[in-house]
Each structure stands twice: as structure tokens, then as C-alpha cells.
N, C-alpha and C positions, 0 to 999 in steps of 0.2 A: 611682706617680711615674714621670717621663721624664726623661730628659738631653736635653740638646740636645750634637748632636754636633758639625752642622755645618748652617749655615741663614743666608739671602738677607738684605741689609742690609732693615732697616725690618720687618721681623715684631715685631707688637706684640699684646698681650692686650688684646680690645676685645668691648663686649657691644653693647646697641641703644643708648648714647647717653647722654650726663648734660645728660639737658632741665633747662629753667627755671630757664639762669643765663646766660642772655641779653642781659638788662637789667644784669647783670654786666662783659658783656664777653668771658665765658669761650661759647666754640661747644660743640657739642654731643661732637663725637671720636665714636665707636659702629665697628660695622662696615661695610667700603663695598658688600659686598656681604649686605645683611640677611637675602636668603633664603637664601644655602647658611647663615651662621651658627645661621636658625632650621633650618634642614633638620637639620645636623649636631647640635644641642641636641635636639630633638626624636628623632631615633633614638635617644639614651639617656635619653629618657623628662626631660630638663633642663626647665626654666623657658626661656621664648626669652630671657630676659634672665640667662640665665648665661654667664659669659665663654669665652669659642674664643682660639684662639692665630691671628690672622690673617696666615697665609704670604703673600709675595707672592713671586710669577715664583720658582719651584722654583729649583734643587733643594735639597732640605734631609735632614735625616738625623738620628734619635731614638733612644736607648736604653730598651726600658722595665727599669725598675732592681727591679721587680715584677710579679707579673700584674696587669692592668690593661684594662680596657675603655678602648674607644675611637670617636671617630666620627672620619669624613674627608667635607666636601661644598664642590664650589666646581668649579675648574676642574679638565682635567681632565692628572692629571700623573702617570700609568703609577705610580701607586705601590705600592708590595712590602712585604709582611711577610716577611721571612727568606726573599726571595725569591720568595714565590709572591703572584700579579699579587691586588692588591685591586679590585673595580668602583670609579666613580669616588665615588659617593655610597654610605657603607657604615659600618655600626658592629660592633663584633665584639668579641674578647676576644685580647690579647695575654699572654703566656709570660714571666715575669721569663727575661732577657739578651736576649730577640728584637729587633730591628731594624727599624723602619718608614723607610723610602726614598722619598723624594718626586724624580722625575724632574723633565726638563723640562717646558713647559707648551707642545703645539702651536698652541693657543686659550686665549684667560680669561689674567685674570691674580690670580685671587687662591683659595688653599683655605682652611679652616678646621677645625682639629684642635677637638674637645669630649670634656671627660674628664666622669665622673657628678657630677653637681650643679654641671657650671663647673669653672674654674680657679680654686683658692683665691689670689687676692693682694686685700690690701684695699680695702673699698669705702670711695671718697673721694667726699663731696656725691654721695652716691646712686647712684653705679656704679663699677666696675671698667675701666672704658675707661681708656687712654693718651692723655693729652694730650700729646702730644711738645713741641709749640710750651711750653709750662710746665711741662714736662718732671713731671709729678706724675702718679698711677695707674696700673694696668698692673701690670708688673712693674719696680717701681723707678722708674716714670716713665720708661723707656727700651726703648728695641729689646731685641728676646732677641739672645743671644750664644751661642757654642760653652761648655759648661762649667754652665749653667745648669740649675736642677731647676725641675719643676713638677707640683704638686701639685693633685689633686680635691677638691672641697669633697667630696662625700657618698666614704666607704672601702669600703660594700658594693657590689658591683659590679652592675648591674640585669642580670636576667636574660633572657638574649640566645638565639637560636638556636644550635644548633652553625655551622649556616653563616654566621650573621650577618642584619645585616637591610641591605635598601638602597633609595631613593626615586628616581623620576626627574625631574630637573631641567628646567623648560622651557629652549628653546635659545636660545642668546644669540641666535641671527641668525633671522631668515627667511630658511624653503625659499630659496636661489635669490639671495640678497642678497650681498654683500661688505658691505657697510654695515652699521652697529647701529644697528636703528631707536629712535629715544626720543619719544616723546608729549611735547609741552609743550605748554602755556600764554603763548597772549602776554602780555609782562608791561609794568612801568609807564610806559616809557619806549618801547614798540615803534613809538608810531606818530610818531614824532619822530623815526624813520630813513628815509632818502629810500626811494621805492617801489624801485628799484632793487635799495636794500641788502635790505627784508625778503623782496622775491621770491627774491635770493640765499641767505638764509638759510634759505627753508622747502624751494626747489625743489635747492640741489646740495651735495654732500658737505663736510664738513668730518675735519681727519684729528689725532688726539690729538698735537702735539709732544713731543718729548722731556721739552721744560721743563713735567711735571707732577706731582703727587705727592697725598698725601690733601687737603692742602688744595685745591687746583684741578686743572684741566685746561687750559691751553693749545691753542686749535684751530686750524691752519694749512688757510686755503681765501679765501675770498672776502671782502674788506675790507668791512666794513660801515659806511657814511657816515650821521651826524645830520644832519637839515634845520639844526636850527641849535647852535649854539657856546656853547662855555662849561661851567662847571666846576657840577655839581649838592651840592646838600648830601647831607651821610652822612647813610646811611638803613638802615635794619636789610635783612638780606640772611641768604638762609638754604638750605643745600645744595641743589645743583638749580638755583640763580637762574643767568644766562649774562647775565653781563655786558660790555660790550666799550669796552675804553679810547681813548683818543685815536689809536691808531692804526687801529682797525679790525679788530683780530682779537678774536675772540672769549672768555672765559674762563668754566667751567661750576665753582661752587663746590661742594667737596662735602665729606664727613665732618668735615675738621677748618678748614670754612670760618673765617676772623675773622664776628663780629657785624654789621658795620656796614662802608660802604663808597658812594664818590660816584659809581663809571663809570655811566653808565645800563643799565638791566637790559633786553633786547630779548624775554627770555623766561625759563621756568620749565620744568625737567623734570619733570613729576610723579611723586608717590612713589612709585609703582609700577613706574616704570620705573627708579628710581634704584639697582638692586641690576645693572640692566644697563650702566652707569657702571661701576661697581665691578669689572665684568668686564673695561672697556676697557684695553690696555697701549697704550704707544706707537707711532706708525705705524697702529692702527686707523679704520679712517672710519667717522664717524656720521654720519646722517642724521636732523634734523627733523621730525615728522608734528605739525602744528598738531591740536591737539582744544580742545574746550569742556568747562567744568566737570563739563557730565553724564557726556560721557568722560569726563573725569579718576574719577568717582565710581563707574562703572561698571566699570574698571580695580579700583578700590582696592576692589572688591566681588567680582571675580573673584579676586584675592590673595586674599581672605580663604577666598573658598569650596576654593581650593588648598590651602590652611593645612588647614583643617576635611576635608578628601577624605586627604589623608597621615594626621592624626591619627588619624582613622576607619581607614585601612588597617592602621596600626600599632598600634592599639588590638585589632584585629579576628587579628592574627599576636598578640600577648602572650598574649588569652583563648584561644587554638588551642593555644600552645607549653605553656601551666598545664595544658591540659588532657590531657596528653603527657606529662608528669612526673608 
């Protein structure tokens, strides 16, 4: 078990997502960032769909109230066990009274804490995520707080190195960039935006506003103008869609998107890139890279072979450390 001592507004218990209540009305909620969630699940040998405690923008502060394993994967925020420095993607074994420290975040805005087997809080229609907007799953249907405990599903703790185990994380940016590049997809309504608007949209920056949160993103850069006028019918819309209202600025939906929605969609992030969203805080610039389906497929093929290359390495350290005991 952990305390929570002290910790950032909006840290929620979130897994991959409560699909296939759409036609409900109810979005999806999950983690924004899906690969440190899987990373940190996967160093304690977890299911990817066991639940993390997703921190946002540090610092935060933990008691563990017993010995307890742990993982830590996401951005990166100089965090300490009783002081002495953890790498940034790391699972290990804590000490009942010791103290895990989560700094500031120089880059990224988001880590992810994984106890063995998830975080025990009830699964509601099929997962453990926080719907905040309906306030239901998670932990109470609400943000964590100072005073709170949280428990592991499984109590025996997997058997870990003395020094721990740690994976490395692709990087949010390219060599060389200020921008976070994201791959999308033109989407239903892109060519119903004057050529002016979509050259501005693939070829120059756009930058996260303040006004954003799990549900969207807000981007301040270049107004993007419709050929022609008028209000479209609500149409299903689903994390990733960039939508852009009657003014011209942009908006990128994401984890806890609504269902359905009328602004016209000028594009799609695709999934693979969408854990590099999750990364974004405010004042960051993204940048556009138009791809085709095959890209997009070829993406969602290298993720997978990433996922399979960790699992293999970490499979490959368990059968070494058995063989040691």
C-alpha cells in the first residue's frame, strides 16, 4: 500500500480505455500517454490493462505504508527513493516508511506509477479508468488527494533484480526539433478548407494553449478558413480527430473526448502517435506530418514490434535472475 502525501490537481487511476460505449454517449477516459502506462505495467510483469495512477506535471510525494514494489515510466521528473536518484523508467522494490519524490518535469507532462497486478479500485463497464466528466471509476470517480491509500491487486510482490529493472523510452521530439512531430491523417472535412488554410496546417507550427486538459487540446497558430459556411451535423469523433470551430483555431480530442461533435474535422492523429499528445503540456509546439493509411499501418506495426522487443528483453533479465537464486 501507498499514501499519497502530496500530489498535482488531476492525477487520476486510468488503464487502456472503457471501449464500446460509444453509441452510449459515454468516451473512452484510458491513459493519455498508453506507452509509458504499458511500459510501467509491463516491468511488473502486469497485464497492459492494469491500472497506473496517472501524475500529471510533478511534483508529487508517496509513503509506502509497507514493502511494496513499484514501477515509474512517462516523463522525466528526477524522482528519489529516500533520496537516492531513480532512472527515469524503472521498477524496483520499496521499504515500508521510505518515501518516493516525484520532481519537477523539465519535458513531458505526464508519469505513471504501476503497483503488481494494477491498482485495486473497482472495475465499472469493463475498466478501471476515471471518467471525471461523470465523475464514476478510478478512485471514487475523482482525482487523488493528500491522505489517500492505494492498494495492488496481486500482494506477492514479482520478483525483481536487486538493482531493479528499466526500459528505454522513444523520445518525445526529434534530434534537432523544438516541435512534436505527429503523423495524421487527412480527415472528412479537410478539403472543404481553403488551400491556404490546409498548406498552413501541414507546413507551420501550432502551439498547446493553456485552455487544455484530457479532454482536448486547444492550439494557438494559424486560423484555418472553410470554403464554405455553415453549421455540419454531429457526427461520432474519437481521440486524435482535430477539429476546428468557427473561429479557426484548431482543437485535437483526446482520452476523455465527448462522443459526437459538429465542427468540421480537418484531420486525425494516428494511434501511434497518440501517446506523443499525452506527452504535450502547454506552450509546447506540434507540428503536422501528413501520412497515408499504409503509414499509419506501418506505425501501428513498429509499436507493436517495440512492445514485443521490451517484453523479450524483460522476459530474457527474469529467466537470467531465476537462474541466480
Amino acid at each position: 500500500m501507498i499514501k499519497v502525501i502530496s500530489i498535482p490537481p488531476l492525477a487520476t487511476v486510468q488503464d487502456l480505455g472503457r471501449d464500446g460505449h460509444w453509441y452510449q454517449g459515454l468516451g473512452r477516459a484510458g491513459a493519455m500517454d498508453s506507452l509509458a502506462h504499458r511500459a510501467a505495467n509491463m516491468l511488473l510483469g502486469n497485464e497492459d490493462t492494469a491500472a497506473t495512477l496517472e501524475i500529471q506535471l510533478t511534483p508529487a510525494r508517496f509513503e509506502f505504508t509497507e514493502r511494496q514494489a513499484f514501477a515509474l515510466a512517462g516523463a522525466p521528473c528526477g524522482a528519489t527513493l529516500d533520496g537516492h536518484a531513480l532512472p527515469r523508467v524503472w521498477a524496483g522494490m520499496a521499504q515500508a516508511g521510505q518515501m518516493l519524490d516525484l520532481a519537477g518535469m523539465p519535458t513531458g507532462a505526464r508519469v505513471y506509477l504501476a503497483l503488481p497486478g494494477g491498482i485495486d479500485v473497482p472495475q465499472v463497464l469493463g475498466s478501471r479508468s476515471t471518467q471525471l466528466r461523470e465523475t464514476f471509476g478510478g478512485y471514487q470517480g475523482r482525482v487523488l488527494r493528500p491522505g489517500d491509500h492505494l492498494d495492488p491487486i496481486r500482494k506477492d510482490p514479482p520478483t525483481l533484480p536487486e538493482a531493479g529493472l528499466s526500459l528505454g523510452l522513444p523520445p518525445l521530439r526529434r534530434d534537432g526539433e523544438a516541435a512534436i512531430a505527429l503523423r495524421a491523417l487527412s480527415s472528412g472535412e479537410h478539403d472543404e478548407f481553403t488551400p491556404d488554410a490546409q498548406e498552413a496546417f501541414w507546413s507551420t507550427p501550432f502551439s498547446v494553449s493553456p485552455q487544455s486538459n484530457r479532454q482536448g487540446y486547444r492550439l494557438e497558430g494559424a486560423n484555418l478558413t472553410r470554403k464554405s459556411h455553415g453549421e455540419l451535423r454531429s457526427h461520432g469523433i474519437v481521440p486524435g480527430i482535430v477539429q476546428v470551430p468557427g473561429g479557426g483555431a484548431p482543437i485535437i480530442q483526446l482520452a476523455d473526448s465527448a462522443t459526437m461533435g459538429g465542427y468540421p474535422k480537418i484531420a486525425a492523429v494516428i494511434a501511434a502517435d497518440l501517446w506523443r499528445l499525452g506527452q504535450a503540456r502547454p506552450g509546447d509546439a506540434l507540428r503536422f506530418q501528413r501520412v497515408d493509411l499504409a503509414d499509419a499501418a506501418a506505425a501501428e506495426r513498429e509499436m507493436t514490434a517495440l512492445l514485443h522487443d521490451w517484453q523479450g528483453a524483460l522476459t530474457g533479465i527474469a529467466q537470467q535472475n531465476r537462474s541466480w537464486i
